[in-house]
ROZAFI-151889 format. One record per residue: residue number from 1; residue in one letter; chain; x, y, z of N, C-alpha, C, O in turn. Coordinates in steps of 0.02 Angstrom, whole numbers, plus 50000, padded with zeros to 5 digits. Example, Ala and Ser with C-alpha at 12.3 -4.5 7.8 and 13.67 -1.06 7.14 Angstrom:
REM residues 2
PT|num|residuo|cadena|nX|nY|nZ|caX|caY|caZ|cX|cY|cZ|oX|oY|oZ
PT|1|a|A|50660|49716|50390|50615|49775|50390|50660|49835|50390|50712|49834|50423
PT|2|s|A|50642|49888|50354|50684|49947|50357|50645|50002|50394|50670|50057|50402
This chain:
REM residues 180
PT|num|residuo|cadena|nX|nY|nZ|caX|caY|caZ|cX|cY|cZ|oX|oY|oZ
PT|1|x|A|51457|49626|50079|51487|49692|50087|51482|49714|50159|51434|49710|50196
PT|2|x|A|51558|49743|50175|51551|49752|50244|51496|49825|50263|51495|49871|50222
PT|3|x|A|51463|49829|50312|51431|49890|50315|51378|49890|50280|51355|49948|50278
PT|4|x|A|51355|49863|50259|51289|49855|50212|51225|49849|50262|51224|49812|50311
PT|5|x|A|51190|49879|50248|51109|49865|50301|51064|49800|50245|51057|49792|50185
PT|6|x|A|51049|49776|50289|50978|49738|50273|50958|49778|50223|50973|49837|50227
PT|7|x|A|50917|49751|50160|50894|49784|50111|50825|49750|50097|50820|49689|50087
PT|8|x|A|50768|49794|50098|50691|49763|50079|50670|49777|50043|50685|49836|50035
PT|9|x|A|50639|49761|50006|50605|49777|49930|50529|49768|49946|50501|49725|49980
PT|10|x|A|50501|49827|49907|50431|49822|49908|50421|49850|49831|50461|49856|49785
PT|11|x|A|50339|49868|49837|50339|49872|49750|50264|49827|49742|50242|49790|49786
PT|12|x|A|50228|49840|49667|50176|49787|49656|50208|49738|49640|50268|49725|49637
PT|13|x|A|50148|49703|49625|50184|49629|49606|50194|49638|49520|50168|49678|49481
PT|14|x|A|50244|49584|49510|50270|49599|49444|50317|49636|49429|50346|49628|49375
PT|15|x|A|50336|49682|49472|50409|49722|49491|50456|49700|49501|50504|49736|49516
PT|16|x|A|50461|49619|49496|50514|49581|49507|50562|49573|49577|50617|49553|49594
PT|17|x|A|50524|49591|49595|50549|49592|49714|50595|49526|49701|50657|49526|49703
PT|18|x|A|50553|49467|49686|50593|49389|49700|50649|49394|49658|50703|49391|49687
PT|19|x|A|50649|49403|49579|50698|49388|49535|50762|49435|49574|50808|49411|49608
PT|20|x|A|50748|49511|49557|50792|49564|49602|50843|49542|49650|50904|49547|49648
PT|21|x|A|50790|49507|49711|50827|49517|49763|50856|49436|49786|50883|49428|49841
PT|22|x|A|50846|49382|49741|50878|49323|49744|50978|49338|49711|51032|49314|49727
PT|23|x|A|50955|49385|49662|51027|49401|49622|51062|49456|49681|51119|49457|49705
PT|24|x|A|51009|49496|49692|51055|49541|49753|51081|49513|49821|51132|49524|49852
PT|25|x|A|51025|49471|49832|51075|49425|49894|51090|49407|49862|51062|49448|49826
PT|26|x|A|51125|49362|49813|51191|49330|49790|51246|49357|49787|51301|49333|49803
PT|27|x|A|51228|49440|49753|51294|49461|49757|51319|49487|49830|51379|49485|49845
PT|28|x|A|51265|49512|49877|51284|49527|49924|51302|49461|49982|51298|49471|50042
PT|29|x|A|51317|49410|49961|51336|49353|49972|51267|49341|50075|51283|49330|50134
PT|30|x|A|51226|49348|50054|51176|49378|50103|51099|49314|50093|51087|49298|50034
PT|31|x|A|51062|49288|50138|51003|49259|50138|50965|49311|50077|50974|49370|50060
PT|32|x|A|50921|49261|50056|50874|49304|50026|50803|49267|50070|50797|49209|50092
PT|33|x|A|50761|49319|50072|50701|49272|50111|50626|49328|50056|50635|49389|50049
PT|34|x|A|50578|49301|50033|50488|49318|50007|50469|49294|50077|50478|49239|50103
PT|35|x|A|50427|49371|50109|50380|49357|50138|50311|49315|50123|50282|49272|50156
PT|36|x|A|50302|49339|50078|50257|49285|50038|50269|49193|50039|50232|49146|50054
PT|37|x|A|50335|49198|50017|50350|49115|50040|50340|49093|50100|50305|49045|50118
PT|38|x|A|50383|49145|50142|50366|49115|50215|50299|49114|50243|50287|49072|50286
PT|39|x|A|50254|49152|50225|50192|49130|50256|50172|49074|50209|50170|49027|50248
PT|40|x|A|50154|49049|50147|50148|49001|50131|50183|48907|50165|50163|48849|50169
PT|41|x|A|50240|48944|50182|50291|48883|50186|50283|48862|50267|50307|48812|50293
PT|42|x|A|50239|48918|50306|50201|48911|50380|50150|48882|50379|50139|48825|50397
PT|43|x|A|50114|48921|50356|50021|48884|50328|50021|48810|50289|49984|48766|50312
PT|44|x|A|50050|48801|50248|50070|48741|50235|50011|48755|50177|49969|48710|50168
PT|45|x|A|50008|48800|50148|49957|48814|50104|49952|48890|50057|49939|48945|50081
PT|46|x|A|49963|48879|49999|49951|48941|49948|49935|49018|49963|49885|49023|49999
PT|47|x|A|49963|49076|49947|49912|49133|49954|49830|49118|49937|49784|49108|49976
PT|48|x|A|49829|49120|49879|49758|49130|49851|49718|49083|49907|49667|49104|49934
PT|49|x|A|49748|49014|49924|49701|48980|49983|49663|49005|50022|49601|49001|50027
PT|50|x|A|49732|49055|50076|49711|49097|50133|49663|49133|50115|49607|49122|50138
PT|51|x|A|49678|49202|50059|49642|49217|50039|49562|49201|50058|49525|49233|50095
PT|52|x|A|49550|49139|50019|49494|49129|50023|49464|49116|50088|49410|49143|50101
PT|53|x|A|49489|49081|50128|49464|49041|50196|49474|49120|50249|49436|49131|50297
PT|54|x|A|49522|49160|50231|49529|49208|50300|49510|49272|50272|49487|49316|50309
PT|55|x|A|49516|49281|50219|49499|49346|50168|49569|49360|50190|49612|49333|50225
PT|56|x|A|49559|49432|50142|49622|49480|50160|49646|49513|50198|49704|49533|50197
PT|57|x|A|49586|49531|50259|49624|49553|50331|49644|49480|50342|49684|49480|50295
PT|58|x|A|49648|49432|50360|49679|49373|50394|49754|49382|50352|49804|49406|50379
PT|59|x|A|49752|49363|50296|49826|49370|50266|49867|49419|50291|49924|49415|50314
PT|60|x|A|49824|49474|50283|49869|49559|50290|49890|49542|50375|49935|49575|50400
PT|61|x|A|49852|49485|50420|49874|49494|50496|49944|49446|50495|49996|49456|50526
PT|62|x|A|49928|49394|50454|49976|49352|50454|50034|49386|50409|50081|49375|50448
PT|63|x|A|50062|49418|50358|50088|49469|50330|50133|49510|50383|50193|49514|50396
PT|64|x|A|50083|49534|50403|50108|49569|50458|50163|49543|50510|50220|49565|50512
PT|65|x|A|50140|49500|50547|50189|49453|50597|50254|49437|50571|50310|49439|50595
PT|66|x|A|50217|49410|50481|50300|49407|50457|50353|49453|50446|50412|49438|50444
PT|67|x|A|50328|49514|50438|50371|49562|50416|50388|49576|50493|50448|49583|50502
PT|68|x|A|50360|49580|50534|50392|49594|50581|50448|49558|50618|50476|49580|50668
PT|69|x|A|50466|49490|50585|50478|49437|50626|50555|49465|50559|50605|49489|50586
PT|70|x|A|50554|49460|50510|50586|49451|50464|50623|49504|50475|50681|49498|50495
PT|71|x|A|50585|49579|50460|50651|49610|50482|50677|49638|50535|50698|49695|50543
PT|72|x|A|50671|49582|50577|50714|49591|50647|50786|49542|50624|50837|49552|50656
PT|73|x|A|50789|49490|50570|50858|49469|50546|50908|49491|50532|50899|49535|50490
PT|74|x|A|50961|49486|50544|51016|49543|50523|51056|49498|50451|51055|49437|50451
PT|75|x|A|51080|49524|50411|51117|49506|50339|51063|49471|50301|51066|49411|50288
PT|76|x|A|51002|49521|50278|50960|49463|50222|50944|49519|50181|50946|49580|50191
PT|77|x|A|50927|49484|50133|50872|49536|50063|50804|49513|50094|50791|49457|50117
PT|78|x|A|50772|49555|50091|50689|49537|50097|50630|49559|50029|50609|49615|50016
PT|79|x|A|50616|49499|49997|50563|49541|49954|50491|49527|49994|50477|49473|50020
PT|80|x|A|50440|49594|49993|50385|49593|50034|50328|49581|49972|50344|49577|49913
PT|81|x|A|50273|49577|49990|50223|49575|49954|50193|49634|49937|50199|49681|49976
PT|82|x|A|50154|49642|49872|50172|49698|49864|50112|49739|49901|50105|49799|49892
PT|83|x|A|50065|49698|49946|50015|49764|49992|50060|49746|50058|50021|49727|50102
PT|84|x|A|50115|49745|50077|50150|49745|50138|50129|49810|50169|50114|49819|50228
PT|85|x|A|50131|49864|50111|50134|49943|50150|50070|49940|50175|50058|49953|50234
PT|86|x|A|50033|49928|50140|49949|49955|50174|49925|49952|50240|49868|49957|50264
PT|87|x|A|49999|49942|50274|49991|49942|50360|50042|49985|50386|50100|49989|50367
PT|88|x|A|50019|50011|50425|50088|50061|50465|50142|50014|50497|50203|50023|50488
PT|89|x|A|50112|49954|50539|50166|49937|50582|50219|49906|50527|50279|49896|50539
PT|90|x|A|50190|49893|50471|50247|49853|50388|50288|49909|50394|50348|49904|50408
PT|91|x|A|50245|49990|50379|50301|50041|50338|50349|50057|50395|50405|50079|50380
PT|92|x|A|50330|50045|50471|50400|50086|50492|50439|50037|50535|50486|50052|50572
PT|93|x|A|50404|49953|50522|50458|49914|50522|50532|49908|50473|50593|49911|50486
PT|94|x|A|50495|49900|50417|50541|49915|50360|50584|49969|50369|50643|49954|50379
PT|95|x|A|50566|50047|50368|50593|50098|50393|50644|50099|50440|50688|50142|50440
PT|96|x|A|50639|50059|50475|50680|50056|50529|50731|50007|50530|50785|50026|50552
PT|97|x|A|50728|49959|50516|50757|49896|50517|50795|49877|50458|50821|49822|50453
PT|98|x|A|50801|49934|50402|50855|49927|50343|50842|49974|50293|50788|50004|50296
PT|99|x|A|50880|49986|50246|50856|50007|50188|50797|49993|50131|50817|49963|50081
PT|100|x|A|50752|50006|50133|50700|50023|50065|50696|50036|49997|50688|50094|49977
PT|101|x|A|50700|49985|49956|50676|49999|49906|50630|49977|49874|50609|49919|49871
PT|102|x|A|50601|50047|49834|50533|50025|49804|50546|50007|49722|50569|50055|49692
PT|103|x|A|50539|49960|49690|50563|49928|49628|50484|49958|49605|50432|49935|49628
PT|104|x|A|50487|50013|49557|50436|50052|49524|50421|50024|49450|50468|50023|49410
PT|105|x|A|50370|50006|49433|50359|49982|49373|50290|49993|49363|50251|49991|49411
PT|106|x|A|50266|50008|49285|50211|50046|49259|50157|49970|49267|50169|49911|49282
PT|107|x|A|50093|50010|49246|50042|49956|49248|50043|49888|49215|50033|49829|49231
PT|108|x|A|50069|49945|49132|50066|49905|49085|50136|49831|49097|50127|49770|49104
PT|109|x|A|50170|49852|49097|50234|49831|49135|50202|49759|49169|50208|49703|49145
PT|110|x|A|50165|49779|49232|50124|49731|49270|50074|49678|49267|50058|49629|49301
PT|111|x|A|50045|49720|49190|50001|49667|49153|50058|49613|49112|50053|49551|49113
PT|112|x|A|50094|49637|49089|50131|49588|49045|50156|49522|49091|50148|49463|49078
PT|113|x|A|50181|49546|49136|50208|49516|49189|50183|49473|49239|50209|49437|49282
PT|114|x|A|50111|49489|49218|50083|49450|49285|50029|49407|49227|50007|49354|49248
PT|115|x|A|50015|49422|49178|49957|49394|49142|49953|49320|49164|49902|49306|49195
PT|116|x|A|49996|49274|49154|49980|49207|49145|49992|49153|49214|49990|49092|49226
PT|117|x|A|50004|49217|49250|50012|49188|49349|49933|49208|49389|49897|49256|49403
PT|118|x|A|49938|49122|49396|49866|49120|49402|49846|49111|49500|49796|49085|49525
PT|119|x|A|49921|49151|49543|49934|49144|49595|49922|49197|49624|49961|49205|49671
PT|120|x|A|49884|49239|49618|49863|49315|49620|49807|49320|49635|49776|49339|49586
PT|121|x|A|49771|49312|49683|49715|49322|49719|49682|49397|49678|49639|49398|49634
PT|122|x|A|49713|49444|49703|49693|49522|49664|49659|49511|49607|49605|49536|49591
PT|123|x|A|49696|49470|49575|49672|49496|49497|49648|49437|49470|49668|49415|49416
PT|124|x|A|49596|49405|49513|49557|49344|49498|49501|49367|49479|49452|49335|49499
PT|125|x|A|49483|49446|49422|49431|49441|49402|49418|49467|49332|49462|49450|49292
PT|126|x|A|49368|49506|49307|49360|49506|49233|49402|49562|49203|49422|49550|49146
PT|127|x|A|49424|49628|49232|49477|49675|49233|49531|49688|49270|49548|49740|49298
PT|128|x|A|49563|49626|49266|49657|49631|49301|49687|49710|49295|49705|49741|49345
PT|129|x|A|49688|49737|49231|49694|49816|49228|49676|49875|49261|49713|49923|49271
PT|130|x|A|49602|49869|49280|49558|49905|49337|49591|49907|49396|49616|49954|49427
PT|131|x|A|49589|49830|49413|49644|49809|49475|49705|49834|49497|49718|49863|49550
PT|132|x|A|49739|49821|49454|49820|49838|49448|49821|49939|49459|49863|49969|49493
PT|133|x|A|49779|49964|49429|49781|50037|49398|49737|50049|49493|49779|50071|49532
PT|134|x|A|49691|50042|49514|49671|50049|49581|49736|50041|49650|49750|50086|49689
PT|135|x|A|49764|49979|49648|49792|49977|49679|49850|50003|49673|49883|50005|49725
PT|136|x|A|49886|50036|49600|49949|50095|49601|49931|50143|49627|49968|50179|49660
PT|137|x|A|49826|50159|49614|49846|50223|49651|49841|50226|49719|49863|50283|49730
PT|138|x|A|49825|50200|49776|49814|50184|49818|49901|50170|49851|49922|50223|49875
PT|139|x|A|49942|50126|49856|49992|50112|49860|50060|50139|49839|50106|50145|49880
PT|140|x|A|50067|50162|49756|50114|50221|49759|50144|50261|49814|50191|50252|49852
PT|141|x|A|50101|50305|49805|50123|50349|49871|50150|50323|49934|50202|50344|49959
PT|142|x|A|50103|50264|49966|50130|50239|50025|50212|50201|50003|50257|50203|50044
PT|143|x|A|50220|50175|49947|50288|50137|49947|50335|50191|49931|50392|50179|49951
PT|144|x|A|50328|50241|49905|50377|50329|49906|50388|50353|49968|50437|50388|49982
PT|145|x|A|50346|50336|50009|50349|50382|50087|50384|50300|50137|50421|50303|50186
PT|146|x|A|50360|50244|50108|50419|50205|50144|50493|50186|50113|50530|50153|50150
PT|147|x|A|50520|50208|50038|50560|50215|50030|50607|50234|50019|50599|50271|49970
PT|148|x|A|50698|50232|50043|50742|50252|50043|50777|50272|49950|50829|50303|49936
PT|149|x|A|50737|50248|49913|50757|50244|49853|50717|50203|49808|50711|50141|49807
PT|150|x|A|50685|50260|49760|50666|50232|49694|50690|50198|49627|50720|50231|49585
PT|151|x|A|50679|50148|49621|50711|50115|49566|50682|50080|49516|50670|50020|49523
PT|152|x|A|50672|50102|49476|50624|50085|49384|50654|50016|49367|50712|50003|49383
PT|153|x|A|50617|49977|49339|50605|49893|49328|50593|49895|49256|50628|49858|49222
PT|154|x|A|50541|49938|49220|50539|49928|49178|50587|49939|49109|50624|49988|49108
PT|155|x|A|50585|49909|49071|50636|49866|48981|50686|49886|49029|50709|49942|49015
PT|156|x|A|50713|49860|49083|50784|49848|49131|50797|49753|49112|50757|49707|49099
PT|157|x|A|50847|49754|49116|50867|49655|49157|50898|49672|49192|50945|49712|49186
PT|158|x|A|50860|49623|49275|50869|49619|49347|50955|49617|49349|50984|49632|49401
PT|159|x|A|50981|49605|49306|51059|49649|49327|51080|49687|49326|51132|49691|49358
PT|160|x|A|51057|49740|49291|51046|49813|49272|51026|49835|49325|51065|49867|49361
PT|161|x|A|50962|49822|49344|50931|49845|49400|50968|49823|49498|50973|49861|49547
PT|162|x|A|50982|49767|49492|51036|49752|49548|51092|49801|49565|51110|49829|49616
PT|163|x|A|51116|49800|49493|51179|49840|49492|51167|49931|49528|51203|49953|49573
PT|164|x|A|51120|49966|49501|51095|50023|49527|51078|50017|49593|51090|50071|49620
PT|165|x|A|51056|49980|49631|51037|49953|49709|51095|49952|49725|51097|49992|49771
PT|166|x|A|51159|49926|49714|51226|49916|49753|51235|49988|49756|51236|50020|49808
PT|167|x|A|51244|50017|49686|51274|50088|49689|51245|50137|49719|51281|50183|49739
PT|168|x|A|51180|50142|49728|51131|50161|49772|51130|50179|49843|51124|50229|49878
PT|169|x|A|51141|50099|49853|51143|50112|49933|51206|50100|49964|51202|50093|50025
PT|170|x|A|51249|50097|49945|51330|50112|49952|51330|50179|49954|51362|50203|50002
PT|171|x|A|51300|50224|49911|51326|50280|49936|51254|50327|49979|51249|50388|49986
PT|172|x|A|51214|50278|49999|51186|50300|50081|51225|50286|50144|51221|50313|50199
PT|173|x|A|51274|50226|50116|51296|50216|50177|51364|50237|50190|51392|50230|50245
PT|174|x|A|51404|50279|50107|51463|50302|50121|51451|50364|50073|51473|50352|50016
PT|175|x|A|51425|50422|50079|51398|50471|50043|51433|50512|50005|51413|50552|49963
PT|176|x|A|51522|50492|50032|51574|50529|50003|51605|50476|49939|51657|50485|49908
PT|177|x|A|51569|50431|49933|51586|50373|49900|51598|50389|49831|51542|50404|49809
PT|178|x|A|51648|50395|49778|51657|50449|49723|51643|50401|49665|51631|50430|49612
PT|179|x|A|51642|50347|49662|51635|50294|49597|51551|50297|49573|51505|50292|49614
PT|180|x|A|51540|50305|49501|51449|50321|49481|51426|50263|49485|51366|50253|49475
């Protein structure tokens, strides 16, 4: 689509960032790029790895570089990880460099979703729920104040939800735009 900005997705994990925004770059005939992949696909080695060997400031530095590197691209979807925000220079890269959206989905939502992915550093311990429910509250807010638009995930299918993102931000970018 002509006129279209760069579009980034943030959100917890389990919000479906990857599924989302592989179908949204498709339709927006556009790269799709996971920050998450790309630092894996650099390191030549797993999240949970780093994790372990650098802890989570090392990731969150390496995180960082990527998002910065990433959205300096022009025509891509970006899905971020979902503690991308927990840094300023993430929220007003993003901010700046395209449209925002935060793909909002409940805890419970997140437990279902994430239960049997065993690629989740976070919730490598005896209350995944504790986890998940700490880090909404903590993060919420920051992914509302970095984004251009809220958008609910949950009992949706990612075409449903795509489809509201086009119509969405089409009419940020043409506000007189009269079609719902």
């Amino acid at each position: 689509m002509q006129g279209f900005p760069n579009v980034f997705l943030v959100g917890p994990m389990g919000a479906g960032k990857s599924t989302i925004g592989r179908l949204l770059a498709a339709e927006l005939q556009r790269d799709f790029v996971d920050s998450d992949h790309e630092i894996q696909a650099r390191c030549g080695a797993d999240i949970p790895w780093i994790f372990d060997v650098e802890g989570e400031s090392g990731f969150r530095e390496r995180e960082a570089l990527m998002v910065d590197e990433l959205t300096r691209r022009a025509s891509i979807v970006l899905a971020t990880g979902g503690g991308a925000v927990m840094r300023e220079v993430n929220r007003r890269a993003l901010r700046e460099r395209g449209t925002v959206v935060y793909l909002y989905t409940t805890v419970e939502q997140q437990l279902r979703r994430t239960a049997k992915d065993r690629n989740r550093p976070l919730l490598r311990n005896k209350d995944p729920e504790a986890v998940l429910r700490g880090l909404f509250e903590v993060r919420d807010p920051l992914y509302r104040a970095t984004a251009d638009l809220v958008v609910r995930t949950d009992r949706r299918g990612p075409r449903a939800v795509v489809n509201e993102i086009l119509r969405r931000v089409q009419r940020l970018v043409d506000p007189l735009q009269t079609k719902a």
